[in-house]
KOLSE-181620 format. One record per residue (C-alpha): x, y, z; residue in three letters. Coordinates in steps of 0.25 Angstrom, whole numbers, plus 5000, padded with zeros to 4 digits. Each point is the difference from the previous one (the first is absolute). Layout:
N
XYZala ...
END
This chain:
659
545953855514unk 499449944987unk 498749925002unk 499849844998unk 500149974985unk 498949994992unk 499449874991unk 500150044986unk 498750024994unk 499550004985unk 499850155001unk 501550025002unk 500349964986unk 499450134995unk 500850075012unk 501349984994unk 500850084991unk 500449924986unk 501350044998unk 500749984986unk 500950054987unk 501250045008unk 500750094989unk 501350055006unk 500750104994unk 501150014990unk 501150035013unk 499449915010unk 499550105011unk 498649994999unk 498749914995unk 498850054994unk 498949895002unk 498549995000unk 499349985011unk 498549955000unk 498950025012unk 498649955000unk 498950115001unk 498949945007unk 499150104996unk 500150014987unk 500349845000unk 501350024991unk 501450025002unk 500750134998unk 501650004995unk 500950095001unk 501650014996unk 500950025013unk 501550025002unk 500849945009unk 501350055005unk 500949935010unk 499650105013unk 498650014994unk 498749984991unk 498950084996unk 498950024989unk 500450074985unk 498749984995unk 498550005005unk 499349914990unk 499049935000unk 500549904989unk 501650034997unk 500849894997unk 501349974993unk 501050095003unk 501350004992unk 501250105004unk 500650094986unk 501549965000unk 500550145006unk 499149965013unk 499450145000unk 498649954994unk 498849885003unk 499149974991unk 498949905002unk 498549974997unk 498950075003unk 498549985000unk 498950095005unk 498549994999unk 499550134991unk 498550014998unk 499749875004unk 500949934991unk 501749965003unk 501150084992unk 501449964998unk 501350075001unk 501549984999unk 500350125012unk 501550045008unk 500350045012unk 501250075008unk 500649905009unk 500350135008unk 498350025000unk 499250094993unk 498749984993unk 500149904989unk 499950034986unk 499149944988unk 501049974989unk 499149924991unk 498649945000unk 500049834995unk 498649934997unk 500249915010unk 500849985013unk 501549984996unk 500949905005unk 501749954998unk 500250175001unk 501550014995unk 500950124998unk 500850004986unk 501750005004unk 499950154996unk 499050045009unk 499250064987unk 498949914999unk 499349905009unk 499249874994unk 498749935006unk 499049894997unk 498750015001unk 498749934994unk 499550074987unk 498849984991unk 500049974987unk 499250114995unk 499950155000unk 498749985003unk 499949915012unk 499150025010unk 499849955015unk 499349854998unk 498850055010unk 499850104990unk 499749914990unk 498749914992unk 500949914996unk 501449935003unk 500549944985unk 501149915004unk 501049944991unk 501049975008unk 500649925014unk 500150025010unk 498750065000unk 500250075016unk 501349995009unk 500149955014unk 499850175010unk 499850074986unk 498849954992unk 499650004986unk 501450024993unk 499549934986unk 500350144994unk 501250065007unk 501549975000unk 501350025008unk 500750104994unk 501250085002unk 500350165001unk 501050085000unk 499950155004unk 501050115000unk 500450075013unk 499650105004unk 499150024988unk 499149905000unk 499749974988unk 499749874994unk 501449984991unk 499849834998unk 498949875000unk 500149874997unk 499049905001unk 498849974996unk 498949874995unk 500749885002unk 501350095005unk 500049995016unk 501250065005unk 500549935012unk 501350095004unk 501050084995unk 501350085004unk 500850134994unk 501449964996unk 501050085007unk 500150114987unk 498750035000unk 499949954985unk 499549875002unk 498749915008unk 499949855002unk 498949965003unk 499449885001unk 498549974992unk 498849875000unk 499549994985unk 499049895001unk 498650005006unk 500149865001unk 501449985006unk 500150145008unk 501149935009unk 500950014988unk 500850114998unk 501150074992unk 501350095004unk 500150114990unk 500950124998unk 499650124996unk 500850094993unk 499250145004unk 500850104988unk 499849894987unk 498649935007unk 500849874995unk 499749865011unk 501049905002unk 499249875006unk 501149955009unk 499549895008unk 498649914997unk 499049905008unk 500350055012unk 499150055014unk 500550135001unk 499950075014unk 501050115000unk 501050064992unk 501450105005unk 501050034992unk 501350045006unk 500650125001unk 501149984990unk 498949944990unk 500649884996unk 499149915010unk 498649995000unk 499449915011unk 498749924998unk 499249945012unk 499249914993unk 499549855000unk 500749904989unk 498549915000unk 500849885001unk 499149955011unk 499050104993unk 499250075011unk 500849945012unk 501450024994unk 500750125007unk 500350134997unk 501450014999unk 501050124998unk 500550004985unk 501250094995unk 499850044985unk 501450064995unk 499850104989unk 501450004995unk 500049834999unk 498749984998unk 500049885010unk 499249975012unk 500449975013unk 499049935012unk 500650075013unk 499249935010unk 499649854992unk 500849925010unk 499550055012unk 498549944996unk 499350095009unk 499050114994unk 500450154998unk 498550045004unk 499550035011unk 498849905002unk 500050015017unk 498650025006unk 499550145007unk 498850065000unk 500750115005unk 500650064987unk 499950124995unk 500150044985unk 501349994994unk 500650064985unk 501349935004unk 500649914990unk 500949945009unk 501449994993unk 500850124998unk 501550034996unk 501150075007unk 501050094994unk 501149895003unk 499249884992unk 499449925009unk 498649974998unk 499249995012unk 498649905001unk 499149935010unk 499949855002unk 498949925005unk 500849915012unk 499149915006unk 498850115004unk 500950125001unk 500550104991unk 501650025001unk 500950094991unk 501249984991unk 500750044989unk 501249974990unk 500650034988unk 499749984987unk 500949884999unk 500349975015unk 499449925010unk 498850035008unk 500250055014unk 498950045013unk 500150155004unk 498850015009unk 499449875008unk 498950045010unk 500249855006unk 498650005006unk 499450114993unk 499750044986unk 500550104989unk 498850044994unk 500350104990unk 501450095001unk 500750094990unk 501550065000unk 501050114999unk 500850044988unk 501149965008unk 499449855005unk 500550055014unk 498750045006unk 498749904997unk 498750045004unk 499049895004unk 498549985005unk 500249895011unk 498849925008unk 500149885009unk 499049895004unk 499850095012unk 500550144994unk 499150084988unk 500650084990unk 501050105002unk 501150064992unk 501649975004unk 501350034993unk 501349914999unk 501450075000unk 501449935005unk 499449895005unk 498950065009unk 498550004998unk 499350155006unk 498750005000unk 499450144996unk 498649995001unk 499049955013unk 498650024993unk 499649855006unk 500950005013unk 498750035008unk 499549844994unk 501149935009unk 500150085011unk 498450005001unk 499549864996unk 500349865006unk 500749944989unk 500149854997unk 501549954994unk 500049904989unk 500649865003unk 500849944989unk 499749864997unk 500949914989unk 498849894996unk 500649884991unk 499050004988unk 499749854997unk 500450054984unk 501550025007unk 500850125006unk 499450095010unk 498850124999unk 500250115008unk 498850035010unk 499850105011unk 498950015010unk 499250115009unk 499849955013unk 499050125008unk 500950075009unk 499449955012unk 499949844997unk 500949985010unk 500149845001unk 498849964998unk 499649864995unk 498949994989unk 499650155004unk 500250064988unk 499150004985unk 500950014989unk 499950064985unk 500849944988unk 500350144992unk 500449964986unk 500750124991unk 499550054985unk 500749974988unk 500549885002unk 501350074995unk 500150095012unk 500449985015unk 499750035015unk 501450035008unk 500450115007unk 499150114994unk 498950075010unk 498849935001unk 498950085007unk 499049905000unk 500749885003unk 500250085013unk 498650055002unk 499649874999unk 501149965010unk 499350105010unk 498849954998unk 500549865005unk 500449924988unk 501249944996unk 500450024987unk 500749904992unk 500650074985unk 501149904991unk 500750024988unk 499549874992unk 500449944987unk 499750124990unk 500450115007unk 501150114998unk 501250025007unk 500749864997unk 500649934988unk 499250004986unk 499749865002unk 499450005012unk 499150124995unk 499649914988unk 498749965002unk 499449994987unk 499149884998unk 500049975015unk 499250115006unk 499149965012unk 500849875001unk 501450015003unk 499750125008unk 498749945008unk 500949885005unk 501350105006unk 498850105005unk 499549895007unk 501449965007unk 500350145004unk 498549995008unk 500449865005unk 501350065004unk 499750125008unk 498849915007unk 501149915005unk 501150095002unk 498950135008unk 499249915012unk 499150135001unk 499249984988unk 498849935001unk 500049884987unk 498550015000unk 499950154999unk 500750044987unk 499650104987unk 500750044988unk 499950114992unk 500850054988unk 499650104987unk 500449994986unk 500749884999unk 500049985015unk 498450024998unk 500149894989unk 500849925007unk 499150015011unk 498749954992unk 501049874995unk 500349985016unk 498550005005unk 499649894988unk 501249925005unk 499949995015unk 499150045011unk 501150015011unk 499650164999unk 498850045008unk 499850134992unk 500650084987unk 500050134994unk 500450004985unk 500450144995unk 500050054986unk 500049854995unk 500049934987unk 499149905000unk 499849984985unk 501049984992unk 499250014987unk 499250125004unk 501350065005unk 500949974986unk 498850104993unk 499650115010unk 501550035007unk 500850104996unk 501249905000unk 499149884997unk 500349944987unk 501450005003unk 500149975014unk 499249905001unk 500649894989unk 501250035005unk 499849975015unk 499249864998unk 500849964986unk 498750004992unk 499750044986unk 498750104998unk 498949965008unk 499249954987unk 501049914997unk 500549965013unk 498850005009unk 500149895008unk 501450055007unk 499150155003unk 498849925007unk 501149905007unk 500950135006unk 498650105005unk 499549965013unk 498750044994unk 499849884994unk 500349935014unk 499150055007unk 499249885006unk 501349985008unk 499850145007unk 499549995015unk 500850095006unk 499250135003unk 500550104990unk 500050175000unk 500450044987unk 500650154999unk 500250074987unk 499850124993unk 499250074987unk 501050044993unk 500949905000unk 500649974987unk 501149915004unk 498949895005unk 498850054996unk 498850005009unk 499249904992unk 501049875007unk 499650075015unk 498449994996unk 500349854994unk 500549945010unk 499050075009unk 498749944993unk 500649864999unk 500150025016unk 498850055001unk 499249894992unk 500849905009unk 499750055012unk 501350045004unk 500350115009unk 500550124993unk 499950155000unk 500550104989unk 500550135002unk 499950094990unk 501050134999unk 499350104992unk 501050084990unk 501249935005unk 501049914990unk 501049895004unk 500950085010unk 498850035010unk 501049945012unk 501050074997unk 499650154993unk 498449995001unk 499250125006unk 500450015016unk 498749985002unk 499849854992unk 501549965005unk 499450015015unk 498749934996unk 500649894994unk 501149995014unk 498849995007unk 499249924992unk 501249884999unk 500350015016unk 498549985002unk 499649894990unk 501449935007unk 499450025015unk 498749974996unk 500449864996unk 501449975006unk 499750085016unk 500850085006unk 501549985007unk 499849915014unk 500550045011unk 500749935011unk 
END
């Protein structure tokens, strides 16, 4: 007989497997997929590749860093890439594997870890990108007197200094090896690419400007003559498939007409026409996958793939879940696979389309890998089964909140699993999502559960600004802080009305990226919170526009401001920074090193200002860790900082009552 269920704990975030990349193979019968487990040891994770078949599943790869694996079109052959740690420093490889087993092979060694590993129609060659430096002579940057920099972004959010390397493409033959294509290079970032069906010919999909390096270009490659054919312009490009009669090539890409809120939407460019066709513009909804987890594992899947009969298959973002569909090049869009209450998070199919293999979680349920065939979901895999049939688990409420700007938010909240019906028991925690243009929904949320467990109730929205909705609604340009503050603000005052148990009095928020920003904007508008935590916050928008890797672009944009020097008042106006005198609420403030999305500097800012007034605050420093410490940090940092939120919230909010 199975024991009483456990509460979760912030060490079983590092307990679980992260599942992701289900490749299935050309027939339909079996998934290769990576599967990624802490080890607290070494404090590091250790991936492998694993096939899953419908009776079984196993390991084809020992590690410790393999990722992306891409099936040759006979389905006798993996390749994927590798990493290895050789005389104290990392080596790269494009490797294969039997799906039967057997030792895998080195086919070619890469400067740099590759990604987007894709097979040529043939089988004869296979294509990657990977960063590249500029110069023959590049060196590691700890190796050097002296960084000369002529160029931004000067360092990239999880790789560092990047001012001197590039995203460029590959091509190798198989089974030689041998290097046989590049393009790329200063200026020249390849974004994506794709063989056409006779081998001849690769799209791909490039940024040419430093300044602008969400702008892109479609070019054809003519691979006998060298000649390029620029066929679409202006563009954010995503991901490129052609089809397999080569008349089609489908672009996932982003139109900027609401510029960095607009959608990505699934275009059709026809090659004999010349003419471009929007597949999925009336559905207004997003075609990427924007839902929360910090439960995800790596992934090298584009997401949108052909099958031999001409539908095109592709995600869309349905109010905070991830459902597939698919159409053809001229036909209506129609759903193939809707989790209802779960979420799609990455999938890929069969030649055939018959068979889709799928990476599936639930509010409740982690990662595992399922396939879809006549109208039946099977799931293949139980790496996480142990979580549900161990832990005491709380199910999310769905609240529909009227916004006082019109329509409806969706909101959800935690109650502990034993609330019980309590009245003004319970603290409570406002948990506000990154972006803005991402979502909470029916992804896995491990620490929204821990802090469940530890007696919380968790309250999570999707507010003005977010994903998984019309473009309009996700427009927040110019009204950041403000039209967002005031539905954030209803969805508290809804669930405090609507959930007797929680305690008015006894309420925290917490949020990071945007939802740290947005947290600093809350705590300089309202004292109705008895404790914060901001995580990986801007608090400056001038500092920010100048130190982040996305700054001088991402900034203007989301406040509707010229530069800083020429528009100064609106930076100072948007940066909680410079409304610090209206900060009472006592403040932990979490962030990392090596943070490049919001530097460091904002974090230590706001912390002086708090300090000089006398306002309680404390700074956590994550040593070595950059923008995604909750969700890929060291094991060790990912359980420090669980048990550093739970306890700054108990510390100032108590503990659940009980009756």
């Amino acid at each position: 007989m199975p024991g009483p269920k456990k509460p979760v704990t912030p060490e079983d975030i590092i307990r679980l497997t992260f599942v992701s990349n289900p490749s299935i193979s050309p027939e339909g019968d079996k998934v290769a997929y990576l599967a990624t487990k802490a080890d607290e040891k070494e404090n590091t994770y250790r991936s492998g590749i694993w096939l899953a078949e419908e009776d079984s599943y196993r390991p084809l790869t020992g590690g410790p860093y393999d990722r992306c694996p891409a099936w040759s079109p006979d389905g006798e052959i993996i390749a994927f890439s590798r990493t290895v740690n050789s005389n104290q420093r990392k080596r790269h490889y494009i490797a294969i594997v039997s799906p039967k087993g057997g030792e895998p092979q080195v086919l070619h060694e890469s400067v740099s870890p590759a990604t987007s590993i894709k097979w040529s129609s043939q089988g004869s060659m296979i294509g990657y990108l990977s960063r590249k430096p500029t110069r023959r002579e590049w060196k590691p940057y700890s190796e050097r007197d002296v960084l000369e920099i002529d160029r931004i972004p000067v360092w990239f959010d999880s790789e560092g200094w990047v001012f001197d390397r590039y995203w460029g493409l590959t091509v190798i033959s198989y089974p030689g090896g041998e290097v046989l294509l590049e393009k790329g290079g200063v200026n020249y970032n390849i974004v994506d690419f794709d063989f056409a069906p006779d081998d001849n010919t690769i799209v791909y999909a490039v940024s040419t400007d430093m300044k602008k390096p969400f702008i892109h270009k479609l070019v054809l490659w003519d691979l006998a003559s060298g000649r390029e054919k620029t066929l679409i312009e202006g563009l954010t490009i995503a991901a490129v498939a052609f089809d397999p009669r080569g008349r089609y090539i489908a672009v996932k890409a982003n139109d900027r007409k609401r510029g960095l809120f607009s959608h990505y939407k699934i275009f059709v460019y026809d090659l004999n026409s010349e003419e471009v066709v929007c597949l999925t513009c009336d559905l207004d909804l997003n075609t990427l996958n924007t839902v929360n987890s910090d439960a995800r594992g790596p992934s090298c899947l584009r997401g949108m793939y052909w099958d031999d009969n001409g539908h095109l298959y592709y995600g869309v973002h349905n109010a905070g879940r991830m459902v597939v569909m698919k159409s053809r090049p001229l036909g209506e869009a129609e759903t193939v696979l809707d989790p209802s209450s779960a979420t799609v998070d990455d999938f890929s199919i069969s030649r055939g389309g018959d068979t889709i293999a799928y990476v599936k979680m639930g509010p409740t349920s982690p990662p595992d890998i399922y396939i879809y065939r006549d109208d039946n979901e099977y799931r293949l895999t139980d790496h996480n089964a142990w979580f549900a049939e161990s832990r005491s688990l709380a199910e999310p409420v769905r609240l529909q909140v009227q916004s006082p700007l019109g329509g409806s938010i969706d909101a959800w909240i935690l109650l502990p699993p034993d609330a019980g019906e309590c009245r003004g028991c319970l603290p409570w925690i406002l948990y506000i999502h990154g972006g803005p243009k991402t979502s909470y929904g029916y992804a896995f949320m491990h620490e929204f559960q821990m802090l469940a467990s530890q007696g919380f109730a968790v309250i999570y929205s999707n507010p003005r600004g977010s994903d998984g909705y019309s473009e309009e609604f996700a427009d927040l340009r110019g009204r950041y802080g403000v039209d967002d503050y005031s539905e954030l603000m209803k969805v508290v005052d809804e669930a405090l009305s609507d959930f007797p148990q929680l305690d008015p009095q006894r309420g925290g928020v917490t949020g990071g990226s945007y939802g740290g920003y947005m947290t600093n904007v809350i705590v300089t508008k309202t004292r109705r919170f008895k404790a914060a935590v901001t995580q990986r916050s801007c608090s400056n928008w001038i500092s920010f526009y100048g130190e982040s890797d996305i700054g001088w672009y991402f900034a203007p944009e989301l406040i509707s401001a010229q530069e800083p020097w020429r528009d100064l008042k609106k930076y100072v106006d948007f940066s909680p920074l410079f409304s610090v005198e209206k900060i009472e609420t006592p403040l932990l403030i979490i962030h990392s090193t090596e943070d490049f999305r919001c530097p460091l500097s904002g974090a230590i800012q706001l912390f002086t200002a708090l300090k000089l007034k006398g306002v309680e605050t404390r700074l956590l420093v994550f040593p070595g860790e950059n923008h995604n410490l909750s969700r890929s940090g060291t094991p060790k940092r990912r359980v420090g900082r669980l048990r550093a939120i739970a306890s700054w919230f108990k510390e100032h909010l108590g503990s659940q009552q009980r009756g």
